[in-house]
BAFI-3210 file (N, C-alpha, C; in Angstrom, 3 decimals, decimal comma, padded with zeros to 6 digits):
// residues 216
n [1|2|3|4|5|6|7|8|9|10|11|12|13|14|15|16|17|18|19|20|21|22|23|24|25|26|27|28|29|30|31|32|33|34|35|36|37|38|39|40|41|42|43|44|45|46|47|48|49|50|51|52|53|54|55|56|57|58|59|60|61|62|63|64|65|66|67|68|69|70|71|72|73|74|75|76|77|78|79|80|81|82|83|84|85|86|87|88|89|90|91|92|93|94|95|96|97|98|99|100|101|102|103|104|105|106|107|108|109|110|111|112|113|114|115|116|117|118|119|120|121|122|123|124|125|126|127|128|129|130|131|132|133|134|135|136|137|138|139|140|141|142|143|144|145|146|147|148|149|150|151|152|153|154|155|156|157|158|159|160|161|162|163|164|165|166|167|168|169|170|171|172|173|174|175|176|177|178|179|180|181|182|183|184|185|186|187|188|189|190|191|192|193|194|195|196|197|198|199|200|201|202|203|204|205|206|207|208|209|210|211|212|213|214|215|216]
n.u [-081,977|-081,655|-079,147|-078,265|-079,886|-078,036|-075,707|-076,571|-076,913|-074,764|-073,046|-074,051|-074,109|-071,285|-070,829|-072,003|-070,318|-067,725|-069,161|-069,447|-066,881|-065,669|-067,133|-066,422|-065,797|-067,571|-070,134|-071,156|-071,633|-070,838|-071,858|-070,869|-069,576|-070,877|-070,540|-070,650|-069,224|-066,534|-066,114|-064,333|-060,809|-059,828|-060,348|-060,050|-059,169|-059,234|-060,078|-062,434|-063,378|-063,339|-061,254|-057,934|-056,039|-052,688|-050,581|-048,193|-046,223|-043,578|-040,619|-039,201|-040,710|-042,747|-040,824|-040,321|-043,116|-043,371|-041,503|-041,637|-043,680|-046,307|-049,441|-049,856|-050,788|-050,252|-050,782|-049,637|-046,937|-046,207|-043,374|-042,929|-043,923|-046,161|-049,249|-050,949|-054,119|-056,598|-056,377|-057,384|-055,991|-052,332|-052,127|-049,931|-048,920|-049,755|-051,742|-053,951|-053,699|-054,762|-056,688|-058,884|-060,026|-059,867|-061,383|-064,854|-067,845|-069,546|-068,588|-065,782|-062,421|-061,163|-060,924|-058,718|-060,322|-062,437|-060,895|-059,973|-062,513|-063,537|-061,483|-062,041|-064,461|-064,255|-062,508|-064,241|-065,745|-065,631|-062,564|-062,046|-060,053|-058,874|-060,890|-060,850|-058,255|-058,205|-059,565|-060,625|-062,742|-063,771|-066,462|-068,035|-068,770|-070,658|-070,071|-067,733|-067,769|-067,697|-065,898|-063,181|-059,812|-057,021|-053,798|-052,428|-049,432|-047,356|-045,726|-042,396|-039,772|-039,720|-041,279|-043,364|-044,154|-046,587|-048,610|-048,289|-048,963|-050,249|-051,408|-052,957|-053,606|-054,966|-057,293|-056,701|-057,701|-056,867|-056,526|-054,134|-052,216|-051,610|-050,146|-047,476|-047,280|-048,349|-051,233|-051,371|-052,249|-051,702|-051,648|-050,674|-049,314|-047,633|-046,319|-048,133|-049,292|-051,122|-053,047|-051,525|-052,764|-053,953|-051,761|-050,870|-049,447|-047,425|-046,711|-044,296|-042,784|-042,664|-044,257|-046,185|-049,963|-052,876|-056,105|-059,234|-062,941|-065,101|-068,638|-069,844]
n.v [-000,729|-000,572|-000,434|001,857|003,503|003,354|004,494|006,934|007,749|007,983|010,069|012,098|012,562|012,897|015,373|016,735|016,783|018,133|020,322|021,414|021,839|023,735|025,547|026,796|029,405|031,162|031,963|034,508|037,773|040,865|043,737|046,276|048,470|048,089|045,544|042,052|041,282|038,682|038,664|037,816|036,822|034,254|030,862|028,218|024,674|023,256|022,740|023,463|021,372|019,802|018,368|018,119|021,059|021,208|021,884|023,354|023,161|024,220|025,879|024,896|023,167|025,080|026,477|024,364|023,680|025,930|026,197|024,231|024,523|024,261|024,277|025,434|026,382|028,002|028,722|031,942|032,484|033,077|034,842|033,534|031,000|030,459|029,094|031,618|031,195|033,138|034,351|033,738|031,922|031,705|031,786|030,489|031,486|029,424|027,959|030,102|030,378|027,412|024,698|023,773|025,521|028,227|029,968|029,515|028,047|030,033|032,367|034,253|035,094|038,221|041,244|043,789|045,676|045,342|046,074|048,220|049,970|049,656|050,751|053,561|053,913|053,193|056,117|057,797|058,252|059,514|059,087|056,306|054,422|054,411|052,853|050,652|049,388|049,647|048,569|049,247|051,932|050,131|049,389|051,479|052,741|051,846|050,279|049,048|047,837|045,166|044,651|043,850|044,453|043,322|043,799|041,263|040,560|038,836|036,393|035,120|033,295|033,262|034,761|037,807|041,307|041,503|043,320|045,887|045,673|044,539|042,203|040,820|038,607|038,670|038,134|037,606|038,603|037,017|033,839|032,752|034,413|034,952|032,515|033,192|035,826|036,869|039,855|042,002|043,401|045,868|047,059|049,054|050,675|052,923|052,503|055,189|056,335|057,586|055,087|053,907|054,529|052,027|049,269|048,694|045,888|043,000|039,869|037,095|035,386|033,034|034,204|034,468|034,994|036,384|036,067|037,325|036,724|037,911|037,971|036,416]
n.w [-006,696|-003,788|-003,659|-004,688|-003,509|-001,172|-001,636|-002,691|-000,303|001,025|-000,247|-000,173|003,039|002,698|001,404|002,977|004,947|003,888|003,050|005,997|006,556|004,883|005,560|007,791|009,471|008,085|008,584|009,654|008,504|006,785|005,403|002,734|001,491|-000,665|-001,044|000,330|002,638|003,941|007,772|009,466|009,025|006,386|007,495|006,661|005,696|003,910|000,750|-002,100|-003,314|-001,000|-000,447|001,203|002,335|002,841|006,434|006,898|009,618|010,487|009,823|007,824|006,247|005,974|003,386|002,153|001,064|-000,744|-002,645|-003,498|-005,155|-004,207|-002,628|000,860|004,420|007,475|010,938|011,959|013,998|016,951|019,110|021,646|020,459|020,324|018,560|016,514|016,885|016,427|015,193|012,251|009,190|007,180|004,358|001,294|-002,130|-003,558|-003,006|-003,188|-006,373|-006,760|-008,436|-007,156|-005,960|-003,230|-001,944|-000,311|-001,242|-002,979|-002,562|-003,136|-003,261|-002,385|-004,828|-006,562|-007,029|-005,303|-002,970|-003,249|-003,489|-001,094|000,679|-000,470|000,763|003,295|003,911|003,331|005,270|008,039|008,373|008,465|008,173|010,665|012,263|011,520|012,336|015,202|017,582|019,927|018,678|016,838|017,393|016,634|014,136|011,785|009,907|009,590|011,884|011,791|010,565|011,452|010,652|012,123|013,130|012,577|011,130|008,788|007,154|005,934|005,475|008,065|010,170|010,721|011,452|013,620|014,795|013,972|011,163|008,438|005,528|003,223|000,942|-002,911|-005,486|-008,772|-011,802|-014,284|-014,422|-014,713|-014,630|-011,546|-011,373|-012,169|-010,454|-007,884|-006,635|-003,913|-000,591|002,183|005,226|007,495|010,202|012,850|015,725|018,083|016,170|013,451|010,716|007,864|004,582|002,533|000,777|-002,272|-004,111|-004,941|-005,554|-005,690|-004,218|-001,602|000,309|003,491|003,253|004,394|004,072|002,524|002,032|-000,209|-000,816|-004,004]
ca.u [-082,555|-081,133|-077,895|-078,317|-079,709|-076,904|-074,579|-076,946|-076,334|-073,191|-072,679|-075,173|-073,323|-070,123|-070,852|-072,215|-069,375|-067,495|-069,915|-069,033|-065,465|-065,644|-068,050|-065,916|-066,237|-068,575|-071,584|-070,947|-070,529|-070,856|-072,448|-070,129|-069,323|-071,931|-070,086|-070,760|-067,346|-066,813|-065,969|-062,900|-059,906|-060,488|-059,466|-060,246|-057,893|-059,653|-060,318|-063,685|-063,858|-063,129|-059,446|-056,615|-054,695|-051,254|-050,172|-046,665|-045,710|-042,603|-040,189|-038,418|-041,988|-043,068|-039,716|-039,925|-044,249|-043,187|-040,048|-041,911|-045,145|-047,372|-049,916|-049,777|-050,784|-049,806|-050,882|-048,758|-046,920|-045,715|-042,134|-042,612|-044,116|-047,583|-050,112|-052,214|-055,149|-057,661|-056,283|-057,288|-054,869|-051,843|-051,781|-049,075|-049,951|-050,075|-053,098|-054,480|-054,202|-054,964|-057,513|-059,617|-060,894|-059,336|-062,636|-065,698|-068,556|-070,517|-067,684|-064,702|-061,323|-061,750|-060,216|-057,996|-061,147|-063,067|-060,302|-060,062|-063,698|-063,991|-060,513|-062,532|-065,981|-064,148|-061,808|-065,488|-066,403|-064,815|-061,171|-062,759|-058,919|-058,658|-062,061|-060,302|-057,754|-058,448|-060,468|-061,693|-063,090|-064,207|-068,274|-068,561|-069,388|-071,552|-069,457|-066,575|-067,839|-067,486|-064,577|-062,434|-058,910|-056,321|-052,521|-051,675|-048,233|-047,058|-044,898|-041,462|-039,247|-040,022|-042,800|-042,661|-045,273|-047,573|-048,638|-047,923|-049,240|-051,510|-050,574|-053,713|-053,451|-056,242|-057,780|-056,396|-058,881|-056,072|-055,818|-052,820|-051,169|-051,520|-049,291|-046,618|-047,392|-050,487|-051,183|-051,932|-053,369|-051,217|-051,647|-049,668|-049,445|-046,513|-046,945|-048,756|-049,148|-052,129|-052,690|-051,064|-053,380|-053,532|-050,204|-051,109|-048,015|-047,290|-045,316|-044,035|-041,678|-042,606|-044,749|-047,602|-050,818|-053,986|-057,373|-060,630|-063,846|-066,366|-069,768|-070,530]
ca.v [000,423|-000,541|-000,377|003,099|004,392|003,579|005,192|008,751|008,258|008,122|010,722|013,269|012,960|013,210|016,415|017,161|017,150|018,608|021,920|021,741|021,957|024,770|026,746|027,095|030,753|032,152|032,380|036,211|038,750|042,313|044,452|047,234|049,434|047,576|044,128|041,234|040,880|037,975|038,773|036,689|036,240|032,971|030,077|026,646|023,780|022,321|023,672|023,760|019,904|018,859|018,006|018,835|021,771|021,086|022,451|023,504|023,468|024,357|026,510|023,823|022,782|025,969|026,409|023,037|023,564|027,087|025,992|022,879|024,986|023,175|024,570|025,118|026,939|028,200|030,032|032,719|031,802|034,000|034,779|032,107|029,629|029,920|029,928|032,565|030,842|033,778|035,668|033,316|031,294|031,878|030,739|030,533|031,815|028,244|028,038|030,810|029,398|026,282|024,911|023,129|026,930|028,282|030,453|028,176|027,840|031,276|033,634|034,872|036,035|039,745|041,299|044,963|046,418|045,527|046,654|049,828|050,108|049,623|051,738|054,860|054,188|054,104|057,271|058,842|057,438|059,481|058,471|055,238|053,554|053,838|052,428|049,464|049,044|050,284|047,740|050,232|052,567|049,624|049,243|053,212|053,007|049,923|049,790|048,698|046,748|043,262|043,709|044,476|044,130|043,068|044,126|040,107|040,400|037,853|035,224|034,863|031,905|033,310|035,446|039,275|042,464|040,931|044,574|047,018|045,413|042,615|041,814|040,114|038,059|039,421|038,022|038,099|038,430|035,987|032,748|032,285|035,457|034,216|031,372|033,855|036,781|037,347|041,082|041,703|044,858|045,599|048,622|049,567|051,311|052,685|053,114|056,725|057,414|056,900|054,057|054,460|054,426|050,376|049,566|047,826|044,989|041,825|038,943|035,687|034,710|032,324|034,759|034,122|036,171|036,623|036,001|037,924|036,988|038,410|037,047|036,395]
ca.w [-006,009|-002,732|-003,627|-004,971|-001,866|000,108|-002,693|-002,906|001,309|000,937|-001,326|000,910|003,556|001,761|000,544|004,159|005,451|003,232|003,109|007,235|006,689|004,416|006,164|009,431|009,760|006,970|009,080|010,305|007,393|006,933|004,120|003,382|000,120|-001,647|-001,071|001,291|003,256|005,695|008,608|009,718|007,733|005,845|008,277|005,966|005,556|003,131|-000,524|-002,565|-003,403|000,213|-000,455|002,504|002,875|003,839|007,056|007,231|010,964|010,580|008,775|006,736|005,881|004,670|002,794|000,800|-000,097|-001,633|-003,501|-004,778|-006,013|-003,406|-001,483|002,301|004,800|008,462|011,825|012,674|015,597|018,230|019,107|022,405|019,478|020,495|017,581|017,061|015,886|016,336|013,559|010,840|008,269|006,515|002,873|000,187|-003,174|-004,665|-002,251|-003,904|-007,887|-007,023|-009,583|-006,528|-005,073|-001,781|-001,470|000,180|-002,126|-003,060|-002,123|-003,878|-002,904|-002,386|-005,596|-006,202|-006,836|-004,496|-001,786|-003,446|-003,124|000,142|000,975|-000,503|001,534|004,998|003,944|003,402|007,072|009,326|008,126|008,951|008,718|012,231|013,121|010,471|012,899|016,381|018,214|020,632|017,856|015,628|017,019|016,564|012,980|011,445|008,120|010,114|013,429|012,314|009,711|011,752|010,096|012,956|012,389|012,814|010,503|007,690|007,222|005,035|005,897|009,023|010,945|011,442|011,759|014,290|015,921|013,474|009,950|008,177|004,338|002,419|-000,575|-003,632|-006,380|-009,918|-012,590|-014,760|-013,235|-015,404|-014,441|-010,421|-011,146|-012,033|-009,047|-007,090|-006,150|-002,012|-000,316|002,923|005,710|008,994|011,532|013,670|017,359|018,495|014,494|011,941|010,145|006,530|003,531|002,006|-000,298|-002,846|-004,511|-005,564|-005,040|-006,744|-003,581|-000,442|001,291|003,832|004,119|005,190|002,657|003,658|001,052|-000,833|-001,737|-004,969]
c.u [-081,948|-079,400|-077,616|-078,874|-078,754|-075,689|-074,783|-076,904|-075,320|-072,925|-073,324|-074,178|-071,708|-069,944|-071,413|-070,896|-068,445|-067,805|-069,374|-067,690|-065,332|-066,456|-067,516|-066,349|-066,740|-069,780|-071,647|-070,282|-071,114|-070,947|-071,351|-069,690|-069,922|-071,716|-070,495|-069,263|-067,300|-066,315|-064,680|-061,948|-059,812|-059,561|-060,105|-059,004|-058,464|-060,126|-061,805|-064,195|-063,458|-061,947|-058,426|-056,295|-053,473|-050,755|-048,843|-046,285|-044,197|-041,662|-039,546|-039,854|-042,259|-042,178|-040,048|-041,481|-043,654|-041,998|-040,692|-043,293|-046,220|-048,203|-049,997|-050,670|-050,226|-050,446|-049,646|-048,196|-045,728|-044,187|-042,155|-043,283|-045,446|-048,224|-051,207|-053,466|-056,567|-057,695|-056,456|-055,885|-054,223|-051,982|-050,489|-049,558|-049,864|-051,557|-054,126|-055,076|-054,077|-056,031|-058,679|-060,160|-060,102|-061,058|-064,208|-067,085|-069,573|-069,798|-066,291|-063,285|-061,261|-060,482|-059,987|-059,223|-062,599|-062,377|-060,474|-061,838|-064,041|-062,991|-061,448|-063,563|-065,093|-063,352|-063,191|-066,012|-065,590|-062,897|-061,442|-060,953|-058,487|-059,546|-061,345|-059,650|-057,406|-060,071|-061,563|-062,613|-064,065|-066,197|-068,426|-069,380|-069,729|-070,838|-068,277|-066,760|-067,808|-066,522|-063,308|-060,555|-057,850|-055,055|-051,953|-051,069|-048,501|-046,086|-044,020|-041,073|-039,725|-040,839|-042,054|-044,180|-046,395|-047,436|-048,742|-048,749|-049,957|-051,437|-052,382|-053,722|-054,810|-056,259|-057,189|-057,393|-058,567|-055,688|-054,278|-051,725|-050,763|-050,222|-047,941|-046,447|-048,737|-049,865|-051,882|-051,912|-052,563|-051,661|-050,603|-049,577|-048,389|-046,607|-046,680|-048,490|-050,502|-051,685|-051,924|-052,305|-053,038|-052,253|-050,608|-049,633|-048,516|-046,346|-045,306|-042,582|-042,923|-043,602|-046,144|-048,492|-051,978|-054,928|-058,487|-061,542|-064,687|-067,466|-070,011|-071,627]
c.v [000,577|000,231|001,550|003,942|004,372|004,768|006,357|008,624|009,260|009,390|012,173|013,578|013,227|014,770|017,358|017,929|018,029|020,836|022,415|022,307|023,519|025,962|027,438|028,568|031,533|032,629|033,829|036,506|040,239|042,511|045,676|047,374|048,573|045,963|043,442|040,730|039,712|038,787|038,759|036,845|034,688|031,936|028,155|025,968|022,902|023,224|023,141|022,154|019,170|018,319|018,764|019,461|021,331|021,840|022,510|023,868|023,798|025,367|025,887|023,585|023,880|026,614|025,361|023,223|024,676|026,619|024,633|023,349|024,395|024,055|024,172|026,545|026,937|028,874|030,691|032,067|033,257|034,012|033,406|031,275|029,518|030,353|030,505|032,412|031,559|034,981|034,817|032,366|031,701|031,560|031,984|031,184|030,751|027,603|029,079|030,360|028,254|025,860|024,769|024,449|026,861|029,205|029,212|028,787|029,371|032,418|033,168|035,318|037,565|040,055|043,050|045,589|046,578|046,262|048,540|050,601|050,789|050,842|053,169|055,058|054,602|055,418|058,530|058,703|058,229|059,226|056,929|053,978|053,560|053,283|050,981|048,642|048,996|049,333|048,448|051,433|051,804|049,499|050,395|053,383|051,552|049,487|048,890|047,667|045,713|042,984|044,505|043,845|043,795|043,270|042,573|039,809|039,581|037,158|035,334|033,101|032,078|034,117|037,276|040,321|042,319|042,834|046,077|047,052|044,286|043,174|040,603|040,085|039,254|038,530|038,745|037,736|037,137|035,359|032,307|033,452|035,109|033,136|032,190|035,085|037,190|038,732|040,735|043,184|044,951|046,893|048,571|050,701|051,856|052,938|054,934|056,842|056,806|055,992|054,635|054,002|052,848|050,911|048,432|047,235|043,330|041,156|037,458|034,978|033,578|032,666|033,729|034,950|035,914|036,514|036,563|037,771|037,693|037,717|036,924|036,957]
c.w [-004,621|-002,330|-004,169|-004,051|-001,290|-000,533|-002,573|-001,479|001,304|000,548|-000,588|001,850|003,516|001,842|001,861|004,877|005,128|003,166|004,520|007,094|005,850|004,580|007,442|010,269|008,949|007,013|009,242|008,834|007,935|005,534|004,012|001,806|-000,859|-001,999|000,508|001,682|004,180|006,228|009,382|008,359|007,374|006,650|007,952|005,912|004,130|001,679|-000,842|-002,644|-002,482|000,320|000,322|001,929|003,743|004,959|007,429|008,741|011,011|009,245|007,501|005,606|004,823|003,471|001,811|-000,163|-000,895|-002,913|-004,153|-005,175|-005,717|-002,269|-000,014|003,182|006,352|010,101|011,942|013,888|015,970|018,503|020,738|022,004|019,872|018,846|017,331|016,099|015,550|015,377|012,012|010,284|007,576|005,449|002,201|-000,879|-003,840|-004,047|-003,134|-005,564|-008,019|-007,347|-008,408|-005,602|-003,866|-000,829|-000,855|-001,116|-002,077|-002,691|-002,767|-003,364|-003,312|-003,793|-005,676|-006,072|-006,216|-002,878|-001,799|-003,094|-001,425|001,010|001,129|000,296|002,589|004,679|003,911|004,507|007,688|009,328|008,843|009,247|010,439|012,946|012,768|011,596|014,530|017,564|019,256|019,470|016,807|015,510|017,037|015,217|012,414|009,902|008,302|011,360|013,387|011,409|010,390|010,941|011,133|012,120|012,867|011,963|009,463|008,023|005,585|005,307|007,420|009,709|011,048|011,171|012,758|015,338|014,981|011,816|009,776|006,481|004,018|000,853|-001,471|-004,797|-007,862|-010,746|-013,931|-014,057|-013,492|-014,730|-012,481|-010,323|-011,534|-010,850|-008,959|-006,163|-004,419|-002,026|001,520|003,517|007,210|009,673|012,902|015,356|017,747|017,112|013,841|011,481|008,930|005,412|002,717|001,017|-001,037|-003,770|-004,851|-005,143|-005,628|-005,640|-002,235|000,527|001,845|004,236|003,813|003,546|003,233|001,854|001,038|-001,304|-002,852|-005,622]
res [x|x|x|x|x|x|x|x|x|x|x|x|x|x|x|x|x|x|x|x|x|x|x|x|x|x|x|x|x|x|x|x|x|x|x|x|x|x|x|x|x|x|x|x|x|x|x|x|x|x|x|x|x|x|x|x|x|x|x|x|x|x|x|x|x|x|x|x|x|x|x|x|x|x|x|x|x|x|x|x|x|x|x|x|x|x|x|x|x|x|x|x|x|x|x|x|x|x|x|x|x|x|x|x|x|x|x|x|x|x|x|x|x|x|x|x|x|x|x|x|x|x|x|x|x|x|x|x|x|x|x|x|x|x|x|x|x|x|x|x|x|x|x|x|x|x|x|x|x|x|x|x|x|x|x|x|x|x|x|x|x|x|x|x|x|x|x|x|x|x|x|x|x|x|x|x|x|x|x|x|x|x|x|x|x|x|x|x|x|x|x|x|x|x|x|x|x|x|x|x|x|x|x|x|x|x|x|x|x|x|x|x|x|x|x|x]
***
């Protein structure tokens, strides 16, 4: 009996911790075209059963997880190498279909049709894409004031759009089809112009981008 208390301790706080690590930023959401959105773009290191994320600091790094079918992820970093850790985490797409969840427990990786969803509410808002992206504009309307979408770029071998664009992974409804190309949901923005209407695509190369969930 003794010995089995210490074990269901153990095992409590185990799983404590664990829940901490994967909760980092899931406290703050937002209700919004009939879905629970976080907030944040998803910034875990750790997957569903408490097991590391790899952090590729470097370009070699993120070069060798992609080319060896290994999850990683990244911050953006800045052209004078700072990283910009208030925009959330990069991931790979082997991050994505990896069996161990990239989503934290009770939420989902947002999927096409929930983007599309949400696309059509704010276009019924006001052309709500610029509340989307327009920080000054964003607490005007309550559908939009806490998701706000930031144009913080993507990542190839090497970094680029930070200002103009933001590139998020999506949810395939085939986990099998993922391990061959995962679809993403991208928008932009050129300076003094409207945003552009999301672009929805795919990709089966190296890329790095952005994850935003859904609740369950």
């Amino acid at each position: 009996m003794y010995k089995w208390s210490i074990l269901g301790g153990i095992l409590i706080v185990s799983f404590a911790l664990k829940t901490i690590a994967q909760k980092q930023i899931v406290d703050t959401t937002i209700l919004t075209s009939k879905a629970i959105w976080m907030e944040s773009n998803l910034a875990v290191d750790v997957f569903r059963n408490g097991d590391k994320i790899p952090q590729a600091q470097s370009d070699e790094a993120w070069q060798e997880a992609g080319f060896n079918e290994q999850p990683a992820w990244c911050y953006y970093s800045s052209d004078n190498g700072r990283p910009e850790k208030g925009a959330g985490k990069l991931y790979n797409r082997f991050a994505l279909s990896d069996p161990r969840g990239l989503a934290p427990l009770g939420w989902h990786i947002a999927k096409t049709e929930e983007w599309l969803a949400l696309e059509k509410k704010n276009i019924e808002r006001a052309k709500a894409l610029d509340f989307l992206l327009s920080p000054e504009e964003v607490s005007k309307v309550d559908i939009t004031k806490a998701t706000h979408f930031g144009l913080y770029g993507w990542r190839d071998v090497g970094f680029g759009g930070w200002g103009n664009s933001v590139t998020f992974w999506m949810q395939e409804e085939d986990p099998q089809a993922m391990l061959e190309s995962v679809p993403t949901v991208s928008f932009s923005r050129e300076e003094n112009e409207a945003p552009s209407t999301f672009d929805y695509s795919s990709t089966s190369w190296i890329m790095g981008h952005y994850v935003r969930c859904v609740k369950d």
